[in-house]
N, C-alpha and C positions, 0 to 999 in steps of 0.2 A: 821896521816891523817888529812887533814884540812876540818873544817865543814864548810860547806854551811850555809847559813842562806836564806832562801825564805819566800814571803808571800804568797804562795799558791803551793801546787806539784800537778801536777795528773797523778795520776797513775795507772794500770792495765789496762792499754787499748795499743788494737792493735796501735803500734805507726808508724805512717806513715811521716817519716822528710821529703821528700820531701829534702835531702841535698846537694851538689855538687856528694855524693854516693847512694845515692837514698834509704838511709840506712831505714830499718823496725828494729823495734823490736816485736815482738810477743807478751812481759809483757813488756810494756817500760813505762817510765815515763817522766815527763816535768818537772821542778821549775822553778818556776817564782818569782822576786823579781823587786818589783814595776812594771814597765810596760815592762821591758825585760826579755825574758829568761834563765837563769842564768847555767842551766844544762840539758842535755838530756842522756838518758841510760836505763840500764834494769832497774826494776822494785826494784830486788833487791840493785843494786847500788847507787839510788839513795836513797832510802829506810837508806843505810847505812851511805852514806856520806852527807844528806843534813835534815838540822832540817828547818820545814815549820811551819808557824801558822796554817795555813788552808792544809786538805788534800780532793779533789776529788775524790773516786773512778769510774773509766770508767766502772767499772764491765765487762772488758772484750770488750767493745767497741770499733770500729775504733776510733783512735787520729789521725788529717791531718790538716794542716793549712789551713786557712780562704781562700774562695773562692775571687776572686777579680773579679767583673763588669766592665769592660773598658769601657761601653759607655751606660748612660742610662739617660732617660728622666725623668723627676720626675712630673709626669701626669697620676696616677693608678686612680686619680678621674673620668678623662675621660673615663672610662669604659661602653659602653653598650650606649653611646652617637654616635657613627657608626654603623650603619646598619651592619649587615654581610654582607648582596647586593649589600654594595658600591665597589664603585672601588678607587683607590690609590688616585684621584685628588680628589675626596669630602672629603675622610678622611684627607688629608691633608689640604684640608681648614678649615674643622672641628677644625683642630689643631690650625691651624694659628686666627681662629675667637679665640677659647679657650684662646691661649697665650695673643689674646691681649686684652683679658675682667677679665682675671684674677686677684684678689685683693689680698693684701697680707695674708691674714687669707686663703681664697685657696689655696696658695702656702705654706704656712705654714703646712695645712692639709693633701695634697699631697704628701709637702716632710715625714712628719710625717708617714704614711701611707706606703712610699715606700722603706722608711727605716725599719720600722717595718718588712716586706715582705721580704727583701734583709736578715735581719737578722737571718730571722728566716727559711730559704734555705741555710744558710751557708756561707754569702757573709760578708765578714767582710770590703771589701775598696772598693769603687766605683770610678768611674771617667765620671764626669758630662758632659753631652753632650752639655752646653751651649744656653740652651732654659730657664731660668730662669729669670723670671721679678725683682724680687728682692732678690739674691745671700745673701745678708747678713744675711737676713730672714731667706731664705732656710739652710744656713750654719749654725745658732745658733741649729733649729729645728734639722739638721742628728746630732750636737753633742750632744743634748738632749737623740738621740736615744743611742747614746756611739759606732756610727760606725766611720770607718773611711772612708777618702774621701776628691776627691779632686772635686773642683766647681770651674769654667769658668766666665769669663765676659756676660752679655745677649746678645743674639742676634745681632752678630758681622760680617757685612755684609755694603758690597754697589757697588753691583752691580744691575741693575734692576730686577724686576721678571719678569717673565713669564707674557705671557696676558693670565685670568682665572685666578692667581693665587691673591686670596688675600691679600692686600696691608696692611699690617699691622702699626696701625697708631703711637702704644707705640716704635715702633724699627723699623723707618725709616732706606733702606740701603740706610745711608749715610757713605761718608767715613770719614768728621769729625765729628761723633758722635761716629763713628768706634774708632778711632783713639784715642779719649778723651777717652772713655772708657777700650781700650786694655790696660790689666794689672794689672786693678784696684783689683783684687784680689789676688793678690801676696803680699799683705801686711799681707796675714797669716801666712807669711812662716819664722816666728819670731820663732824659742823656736822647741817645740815639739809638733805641734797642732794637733788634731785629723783631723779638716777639713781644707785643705792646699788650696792655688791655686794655677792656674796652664794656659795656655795658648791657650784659647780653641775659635774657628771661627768657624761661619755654618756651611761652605762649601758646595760642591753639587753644584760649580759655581760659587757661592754667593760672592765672592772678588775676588778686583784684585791686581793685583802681588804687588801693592804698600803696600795694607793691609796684604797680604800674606808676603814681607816682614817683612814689622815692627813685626810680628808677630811672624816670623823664630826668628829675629835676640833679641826682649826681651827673647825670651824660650830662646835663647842660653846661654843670659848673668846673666839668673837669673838660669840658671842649673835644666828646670822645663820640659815638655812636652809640646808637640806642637800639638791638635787634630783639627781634623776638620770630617765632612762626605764629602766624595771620592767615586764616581764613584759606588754608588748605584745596577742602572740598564743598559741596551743599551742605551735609550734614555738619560739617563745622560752621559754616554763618548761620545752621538752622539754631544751634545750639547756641551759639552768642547773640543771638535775636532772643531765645526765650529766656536767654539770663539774666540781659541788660534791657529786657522792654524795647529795642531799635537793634539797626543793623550797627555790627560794631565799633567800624571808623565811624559813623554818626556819634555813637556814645562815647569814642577816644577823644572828636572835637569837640563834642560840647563839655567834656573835662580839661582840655586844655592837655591832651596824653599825646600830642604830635607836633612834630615839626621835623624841620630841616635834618636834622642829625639822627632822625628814627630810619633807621631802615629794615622792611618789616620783609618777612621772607615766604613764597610761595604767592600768596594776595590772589589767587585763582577763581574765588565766589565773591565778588564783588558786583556792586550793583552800578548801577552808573552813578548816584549819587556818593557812591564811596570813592570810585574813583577819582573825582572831581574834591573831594576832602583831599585825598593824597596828593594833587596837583598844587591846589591851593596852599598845601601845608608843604610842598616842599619836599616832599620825602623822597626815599628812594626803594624802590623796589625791584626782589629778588627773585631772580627767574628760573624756576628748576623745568625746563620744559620736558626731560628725558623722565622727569621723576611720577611728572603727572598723566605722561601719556603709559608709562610702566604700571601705572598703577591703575588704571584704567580708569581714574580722577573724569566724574560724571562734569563738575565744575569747567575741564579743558573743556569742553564744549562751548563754552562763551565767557572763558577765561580773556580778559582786555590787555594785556600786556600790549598788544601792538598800539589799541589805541590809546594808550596812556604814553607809550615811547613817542607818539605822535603827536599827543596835546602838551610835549616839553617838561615829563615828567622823569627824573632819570630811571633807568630800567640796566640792572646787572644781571651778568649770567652767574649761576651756582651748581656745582655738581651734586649735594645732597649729600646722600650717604652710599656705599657700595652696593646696595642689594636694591634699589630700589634708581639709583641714580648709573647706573650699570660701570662706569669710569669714572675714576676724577679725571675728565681733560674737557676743558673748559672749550677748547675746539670742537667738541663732541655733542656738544651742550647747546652751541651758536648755530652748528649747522642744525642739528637736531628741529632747534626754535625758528630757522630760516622756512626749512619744509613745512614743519606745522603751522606758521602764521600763512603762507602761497595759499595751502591745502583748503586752510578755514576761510579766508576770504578769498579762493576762486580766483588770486590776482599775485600771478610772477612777479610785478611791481610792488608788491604789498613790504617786500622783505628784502633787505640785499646783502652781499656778504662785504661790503662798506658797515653796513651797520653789525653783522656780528662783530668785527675788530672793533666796534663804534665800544656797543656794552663788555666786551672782554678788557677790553685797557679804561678806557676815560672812565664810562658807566662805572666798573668795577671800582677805580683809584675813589671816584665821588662816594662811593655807598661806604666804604671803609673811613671816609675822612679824611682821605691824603691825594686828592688832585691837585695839590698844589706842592705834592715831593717823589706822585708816582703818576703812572699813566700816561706818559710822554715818555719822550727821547728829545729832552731838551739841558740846557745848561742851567746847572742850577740845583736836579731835581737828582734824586739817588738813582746809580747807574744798573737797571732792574730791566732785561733786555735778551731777545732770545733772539739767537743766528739759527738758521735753516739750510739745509746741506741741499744741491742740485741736481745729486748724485742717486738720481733714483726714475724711475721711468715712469714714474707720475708728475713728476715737477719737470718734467721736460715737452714740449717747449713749453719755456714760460713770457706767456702777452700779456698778462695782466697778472702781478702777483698776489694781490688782495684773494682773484681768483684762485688761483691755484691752493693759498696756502689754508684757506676754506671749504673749495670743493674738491680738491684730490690730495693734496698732499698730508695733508691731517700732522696728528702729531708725529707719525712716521719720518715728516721730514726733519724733526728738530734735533739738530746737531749739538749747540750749548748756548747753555743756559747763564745768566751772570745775574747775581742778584748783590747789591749794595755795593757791588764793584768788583766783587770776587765771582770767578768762575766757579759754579755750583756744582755743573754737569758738563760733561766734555766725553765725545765718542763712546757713547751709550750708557756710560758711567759715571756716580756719583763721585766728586772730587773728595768729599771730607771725610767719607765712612766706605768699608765695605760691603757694595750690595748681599752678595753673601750670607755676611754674617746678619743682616736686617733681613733675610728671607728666611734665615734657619730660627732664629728669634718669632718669626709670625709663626710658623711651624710649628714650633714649639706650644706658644699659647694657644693658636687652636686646637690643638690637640687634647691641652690641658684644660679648655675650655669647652671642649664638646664634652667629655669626659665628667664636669664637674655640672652641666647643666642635661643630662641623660641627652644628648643629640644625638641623630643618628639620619643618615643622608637619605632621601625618600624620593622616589623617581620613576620612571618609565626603564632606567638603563642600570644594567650593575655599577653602582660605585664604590667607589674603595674610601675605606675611611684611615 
């Protein structure tokens, strides 16, 4: 029998692969050598065939690969800077003043902060939503943190806004600033990077077919994803109805603006005939359920995600942004989306917690690009994987762990975290930095940041600023 050689095995935990068989072990184990997974099996087989430097024991804990974020702002500073009282158009100026006063050490801190937060919910890959002032900044900081993750161009847009809406003066929608900038972050995609780029516009209106374009057609030839925000709420398809003469996935396919590799985010005002565009093309869509029921999004009302997860189209879950997405933890997210699809279609069947692990790992690895190096716990694919601790009196007893690690244990139970083969997060704490020092750093910026945009906390309760 030929040995294994790994730098690290873990082993005795519920093993959940997540594989083309959807294969469990009950005593299963992992090896990992360098930053891939090199074997999966029982506990004992690996045990026999594979010699490790380092061993893990899960003590019996859920093992499940790394959760994945498809769509999220990296802005957890801004917290508590929106009233609860407001409605969507002040928070959103809120944001837009925010992005465009932002210095790099805020952006630094943020990313720092949000990464830290993603971590430590069980999110091992994100995928940037494209609101980043300075991308190279924010991309050194999440590798600092040791996740993974893909980051967008800034603020890629040129079409007009709205009258009311804030003019932002650092990301004029212009289309050649547009245009000069699209792509510029795909010079990650050298090697084996932790934070890749990838192909990312506003959206929500915000370009037109020329920038939509050029946009399709570099994702295509650089083999990367294509996001944008899509069709939000009513008021958003009302608007891309009177701009474009039809609804707007009609107008993206009869332009040739979709396929496989577009993964468009929110997709909440669809009509049935769009949906069936995004079936047919392939796409994948990005599900912020926590975002739109926060928001009190008229759209969730006959928002199709379930029946589009049903007609084989892929569907991932996303945390959004902090004030509106209340957590980044993508468990939060799944259950969230479990209750609201039951609620809307009257049918406990409608939703299962099978399927939130379904869109957390596979869903998620597809919309990013990488099912075929994440979203398993298989041999081959980068070792990107979260153990779950026993040790708590909600994960006990555990009869079915899919259960448990969906309806009761939430991210409370996650012990560590391993992303690319390294231990990320281990007993509450991040392994590469001091939390600490990245909370006295958020701190800081908000402070300097309410201060530089007159904010001041507004409420029912005394708060302290």
């Amino acid at each position: 029998m030929t040995e294994i050689q790994a730098d690290l095995v873990v082993r005795n935990g519920y093993l959940i692969t997540m594989n083309d068989a959807r294969q469990c072990f009950e005593r299963g184990a992992v090896a990992i050598l360098g930053n891939k997974i090199v074997a999966v099996g029982t506990d004992r087989d690996i045990a026999r065939t594979v010699r490790a430097k380092r061993v893990v024991d899960a003590e019996g804990g859920i093992v499940h690969p790394g959760f994945v974020d498809t769509h999220v702002h990296f802005m957890n500073t801004v917290r508590g800077a929106v009233p609860d009282s407001a409605d969507t158009s002040i928070m959103m100026n809120t944001f837009r003043r925010w992005w465009d006063s932002v210095e790099e050490e805020d952006e630094r801190a943020a990313t720092l902060l949000n990464c830290l937060e993603m971590l430590s919910n069980g999110t091992t890959c994100f995928l940037e939503a494209g609101t980043l002032q300075f991308p190279d900044l924010a991309a050194e900081a999440a590798a600092t943190i040791g996740i993974r993750g893909l980051i967008g161009d800034p603020f890629l847009w040129d079409v007009p806004s709205s009258p009311g809406t804030h003019a932002m003066t650092r990301a004029p929608r212009d289309q050649n600033r547009s245009l000069k900038l699209l792509g510029s972050q795909l010079k990650r995609n050298r090697g084996e990077p932790l934070i890749r780029g990838c192909v990312v516009l506003f959206g929500l209106g915000s370009a037109s077919d020329e920038l939509m374009q050029a946009a399709k057609e570099l994702a295509d030839s650089h083999h990367v994803v294509f996001s944008q925000h899509q069709s939000f709420d009513t008021h958003d398809g009302s608007a891309d109805e009177q701009r474009l003469g039809k609804r707007a996935m009609c107008h993206y396919a009869d332009h040739d603006l979709v396929g496989e590799n577009c993964t468009f985010s929110h997709m909440n005002d669809l009509t049935a005939d769009e949906a069936d565009i995004v079936r047919q093309a392939g796409m994948s869509v990005v599900w912020c359920p926590v975002t739109f029921m926060n928001l009190g999004a008229g759209a969730a009302k006959h928002a199709r995600h379930l029946e589009m997860l049903r007609a084989g189209v892929n569907v991932s879950l996303a945390s959004d942004g902090a004030v509106s997405g209340c957590r980044y933890d993508i468990g939060l997210q799944g259950l969230v989306g479990l209750l609201a699809s039951r609620a809307k279609s009257e049918n406990k069947l409608a939703f299962s917690a099978e399927d939130v692990l379904e869109l957390a790992t596979r869903g998620g690895a597809k919309a990013v690009g990488m099912l075929d190096q994440i979203g398993s716990i298989e041999p081959g694919k980068y070792a990107d994987l979260v153990i779950r601790t026993t040790d708590l009196p909600e994960a006990q007893p555990i009869t079915d762990p899919v259960q448990a690690l969906v309806y009761s244990c939430g991210s409370k139970s996650i012990s560590t975290v391993i992303v690319n083969g390294e231990i990320a997060w281990s007993a509450g704490q991040p392994t590469r930095v001091e939390a600490a020092m990245v909370y006295d750093l958020a701190r800081t910026s908000r402070r300097r940041m309410w201060a530089k945009l007159s904010l001041a906390p507004e409420g029912k309760w005394p708060l302290l600023v």
